[in-house]
C-alpha positions as CSV (number, residue, x, y, z in Angstrom):
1,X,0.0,0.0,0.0
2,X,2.5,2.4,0.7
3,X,4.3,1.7,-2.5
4,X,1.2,2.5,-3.9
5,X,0.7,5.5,-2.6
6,X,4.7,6.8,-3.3
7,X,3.7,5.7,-7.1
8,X,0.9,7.9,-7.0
9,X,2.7,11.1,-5.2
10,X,5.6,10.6,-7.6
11,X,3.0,10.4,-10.8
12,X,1.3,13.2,-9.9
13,X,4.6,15.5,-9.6
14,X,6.9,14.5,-12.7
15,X,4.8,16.3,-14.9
16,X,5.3,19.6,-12.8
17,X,8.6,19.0,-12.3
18,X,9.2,18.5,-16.4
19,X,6.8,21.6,-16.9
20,X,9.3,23.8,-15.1
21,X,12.4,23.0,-16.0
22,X,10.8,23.4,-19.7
23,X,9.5,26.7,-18.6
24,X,13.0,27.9,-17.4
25,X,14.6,26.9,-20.8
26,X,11.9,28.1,-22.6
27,X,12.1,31.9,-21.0
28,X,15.8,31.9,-21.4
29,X,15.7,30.9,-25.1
30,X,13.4,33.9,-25.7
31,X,15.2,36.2,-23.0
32,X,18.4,34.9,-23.6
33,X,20.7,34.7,-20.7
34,X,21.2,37.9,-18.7
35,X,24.1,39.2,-17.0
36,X,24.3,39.4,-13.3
37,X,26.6,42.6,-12.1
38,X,28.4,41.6,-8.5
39,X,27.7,44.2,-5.6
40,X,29.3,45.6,-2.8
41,X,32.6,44.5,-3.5
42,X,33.9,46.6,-0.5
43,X,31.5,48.6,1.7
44,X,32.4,52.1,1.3
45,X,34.4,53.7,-1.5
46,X,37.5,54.3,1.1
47,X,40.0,51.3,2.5
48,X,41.7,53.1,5.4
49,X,43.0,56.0,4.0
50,X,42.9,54.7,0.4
51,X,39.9,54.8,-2.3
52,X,38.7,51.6,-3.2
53,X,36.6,51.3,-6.8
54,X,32.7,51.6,-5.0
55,X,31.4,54.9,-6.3
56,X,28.4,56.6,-4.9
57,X,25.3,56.0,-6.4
58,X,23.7,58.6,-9.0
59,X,22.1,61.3,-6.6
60,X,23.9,60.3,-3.4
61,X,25.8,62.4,-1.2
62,X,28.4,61.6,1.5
63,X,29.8,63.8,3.9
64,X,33.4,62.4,5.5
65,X,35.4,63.1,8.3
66,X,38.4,61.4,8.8
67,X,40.9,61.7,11.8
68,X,44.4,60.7,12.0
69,X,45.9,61.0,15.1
70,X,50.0,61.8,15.9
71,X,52.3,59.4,17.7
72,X,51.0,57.6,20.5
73,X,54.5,57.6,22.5
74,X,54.4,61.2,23.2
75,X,52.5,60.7,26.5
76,X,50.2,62.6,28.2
77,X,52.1,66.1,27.1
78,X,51.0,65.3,23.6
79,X,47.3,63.1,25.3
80,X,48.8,60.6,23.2
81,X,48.8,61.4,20.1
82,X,45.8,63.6,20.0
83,X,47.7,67.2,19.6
84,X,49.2,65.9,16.7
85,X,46.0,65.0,14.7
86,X,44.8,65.5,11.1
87,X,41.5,66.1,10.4
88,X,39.8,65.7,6.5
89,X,36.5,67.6,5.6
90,X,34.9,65.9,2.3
91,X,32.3,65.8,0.3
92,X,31.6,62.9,-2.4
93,X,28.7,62.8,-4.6
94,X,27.4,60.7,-7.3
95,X,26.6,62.1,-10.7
96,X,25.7,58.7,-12.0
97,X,26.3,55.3,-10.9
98,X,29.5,55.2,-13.0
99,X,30.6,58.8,-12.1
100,X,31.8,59.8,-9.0
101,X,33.1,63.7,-8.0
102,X,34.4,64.6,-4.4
103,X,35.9,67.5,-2.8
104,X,37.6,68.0,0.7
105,X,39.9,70.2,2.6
106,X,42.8,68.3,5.2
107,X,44.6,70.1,8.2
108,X,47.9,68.7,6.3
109,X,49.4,71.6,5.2
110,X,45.9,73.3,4.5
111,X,45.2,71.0,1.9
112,X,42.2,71.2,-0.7
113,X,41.5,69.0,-3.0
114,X,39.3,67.3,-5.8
115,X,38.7,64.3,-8.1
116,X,36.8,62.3,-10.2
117,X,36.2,58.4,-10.1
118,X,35.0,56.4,-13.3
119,X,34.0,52.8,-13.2
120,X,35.2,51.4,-16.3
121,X,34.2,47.5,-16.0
122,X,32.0,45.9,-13.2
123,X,33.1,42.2,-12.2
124,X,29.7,40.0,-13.9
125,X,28.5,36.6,-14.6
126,X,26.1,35.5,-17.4
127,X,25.8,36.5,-20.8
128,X,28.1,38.8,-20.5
129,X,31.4,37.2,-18.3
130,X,34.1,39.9,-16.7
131,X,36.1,38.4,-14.2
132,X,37.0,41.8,-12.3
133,X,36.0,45.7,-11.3
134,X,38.0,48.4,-11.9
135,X,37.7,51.8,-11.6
136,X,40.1,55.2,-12.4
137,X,40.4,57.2,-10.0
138,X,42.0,61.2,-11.4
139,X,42.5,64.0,-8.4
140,X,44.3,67.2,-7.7
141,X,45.4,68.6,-4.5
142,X,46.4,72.1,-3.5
143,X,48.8,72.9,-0.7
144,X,47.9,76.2,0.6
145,X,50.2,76.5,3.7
146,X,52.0,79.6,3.9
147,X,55.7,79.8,2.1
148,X,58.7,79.0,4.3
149,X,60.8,81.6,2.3
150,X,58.6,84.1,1.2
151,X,61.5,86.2,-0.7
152,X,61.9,83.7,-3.1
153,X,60.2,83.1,-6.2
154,X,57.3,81.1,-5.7
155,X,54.9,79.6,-8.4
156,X,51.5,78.5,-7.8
157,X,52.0,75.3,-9.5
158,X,54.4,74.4,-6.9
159,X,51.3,73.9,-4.7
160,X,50.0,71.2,-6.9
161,X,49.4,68.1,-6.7
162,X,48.3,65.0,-9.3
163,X,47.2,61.8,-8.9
164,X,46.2,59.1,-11.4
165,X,45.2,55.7,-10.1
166,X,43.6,52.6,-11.7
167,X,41.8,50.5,-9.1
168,X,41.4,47.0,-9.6
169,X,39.2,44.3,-7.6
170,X,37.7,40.9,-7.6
171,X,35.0,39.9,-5.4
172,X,36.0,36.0,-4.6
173,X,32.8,35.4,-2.1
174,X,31.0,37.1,0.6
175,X,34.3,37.3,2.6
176,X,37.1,38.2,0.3
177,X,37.2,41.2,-2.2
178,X,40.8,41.9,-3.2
């Protein structure tokens, strides 16, 4: 009886088993297959002190402050570090969710600066295969401390700063990004 009964269960289900998996090839012959873009490679578009190739979404805005303190072996006279610290005032917005803009000002030498991150490729699987992110990252910085000898010549492009970076990941698994 109970063989019976598993005969009948198993009968009655084949077909709706078969029906689906027919369904599922039959969509993606007339979809085709589609491509599946990989996410939140790292969680913020800085690691540390460095920029990592996440981008803000289109319309987003996100207001930084970062702190880095002095040397901790100073001692009390110096609380350890804390009368020695940096502070960094930013701003990072996204244009679109492949364009990135940001500008900031740091207590290092009364620096201001600017830049621009691009995604070029996002790691995907699917039709269309790309086995890692990356990203370009383009920014100027401007020193505006006062000149230690004023009565020389001094240009303005001596306060400049460039720098070009290309940023490359690979997601691996919900625990390592590299």
């Amino acid at each position: 009886m109970k063989i019976f009964i598993i005969g009948i269960i198993l009968f009655c289900f084949i077909p709706i088993i078969n029906k689906a998996q027919d369904a599922d090839s039959l969509l993606n012959s007339v979809m085709g297959e589609t491509t599946t873009y990989t996410s939140a490679t790292f969680k913020s578009t800085r690691i540390i002190n460095g920029h990592s190739i996440e981008r803000m979404k289109a319309k987003q805005l996100d207001v930084r402050i970062h702190h880095r303190f002095g040397e901790l072996n100073g001692g009390s006279y110096n609380l350890w570090g804390l009368d020695q610290s940096n502070v960094f005032f930013g701003l990072e917005y996204g244009i679109t969710d492949n364009i990135m803009v940001g500008i900031g000002r740091s207590t290092f030498q009364k620096t201001f600066n600017g830049f621009t991150k691009l995604s070029i490729l996002r790691q995907s699987k699917g039709a269309h295969k790309m086995p890692i992110s990356m990203s370009v990252y383009i920014g100027t910085d401007v020193y505006t401390i006062k000149w230690e000898d004023p009565s020389m010549k001094n240009y303005f492009t001596s306060r400049l700063s460039y720098i070009y970076q290309v940023l490359i990941a690979r997601k691996f698994n919900e625990r390592l990004s590299l």
